[in-house]
C-alpha positions as CSV (number, residue, x, y, z in Angstrom):
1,X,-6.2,14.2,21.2
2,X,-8.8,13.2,23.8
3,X,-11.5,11.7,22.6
4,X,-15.1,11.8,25.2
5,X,-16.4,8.7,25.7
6,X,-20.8,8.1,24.6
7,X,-22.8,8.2,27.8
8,X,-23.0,4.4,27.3
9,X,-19.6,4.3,28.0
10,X,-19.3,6.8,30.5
11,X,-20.5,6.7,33.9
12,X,-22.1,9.2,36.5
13,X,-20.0,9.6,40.2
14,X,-21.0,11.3,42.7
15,X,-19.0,13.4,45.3
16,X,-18.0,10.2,47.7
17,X,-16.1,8.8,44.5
18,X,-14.4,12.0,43.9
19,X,-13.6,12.9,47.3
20,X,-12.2,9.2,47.9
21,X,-10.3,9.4,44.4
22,X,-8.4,12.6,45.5
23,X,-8.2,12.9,48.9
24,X,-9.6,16.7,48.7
25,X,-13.0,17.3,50.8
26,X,-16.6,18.1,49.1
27,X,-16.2,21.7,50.4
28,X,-12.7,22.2,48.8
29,X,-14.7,20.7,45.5
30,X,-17.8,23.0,46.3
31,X,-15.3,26.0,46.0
32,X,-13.7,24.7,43.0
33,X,-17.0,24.9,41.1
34,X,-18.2,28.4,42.3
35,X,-15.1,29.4,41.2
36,X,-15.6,27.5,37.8
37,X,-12.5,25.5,38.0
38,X,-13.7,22.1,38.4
39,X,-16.8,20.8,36.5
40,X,-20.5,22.2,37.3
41,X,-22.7,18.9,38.7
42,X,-25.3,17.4,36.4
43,X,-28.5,17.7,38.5
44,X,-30.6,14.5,38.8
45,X,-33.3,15.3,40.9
46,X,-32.1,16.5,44.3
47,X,-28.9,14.6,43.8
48,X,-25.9,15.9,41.9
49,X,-23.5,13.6,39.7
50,X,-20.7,13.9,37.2
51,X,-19.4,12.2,34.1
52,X,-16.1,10.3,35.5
53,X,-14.3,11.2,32.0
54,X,-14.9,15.2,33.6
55,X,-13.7,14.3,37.0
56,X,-10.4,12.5,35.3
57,X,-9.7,15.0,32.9
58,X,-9.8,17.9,35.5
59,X,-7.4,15.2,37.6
60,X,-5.3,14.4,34.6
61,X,-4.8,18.5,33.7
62,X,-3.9,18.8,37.3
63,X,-1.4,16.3,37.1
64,X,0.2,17.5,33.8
65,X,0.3,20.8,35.1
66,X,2.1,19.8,38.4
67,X,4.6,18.1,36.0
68,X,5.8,21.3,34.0
């Protein structure tokens, strides 16, 4: 049971994190979300973020999937 951390707790990344954490470029990510498979970005004026427990439950599925 995965429990979502408060926005106190979490924190917002933006594409350089997630592209350094996996390795995968923005446009590969950029086709991931039109196709709805990886999380939509939370706009914050002109600049686009996401919660890092998204990101690392998207990366963790993708793991446990590769593993099955």
């Amino acid at each position: 049971m995965n429990i979502k951390p408060s926005l106190l707790e979490d924190q917002f990344v933006d594409m350089t994190f997630i592209t350094r954490l996996t390795g995968l470029t923005d446009k590969w990510f950029y086709k991931l979300i039109k196709d709805g498979v990886f999380p939509k970005p939370i706009k914050l004026g002109r600049s686009s973020r996401w919660l890092q427990s998204e990101v690392e439950a998207w990366l963790q599925a993708r793991i446990e999937e590769s593993r099955t």
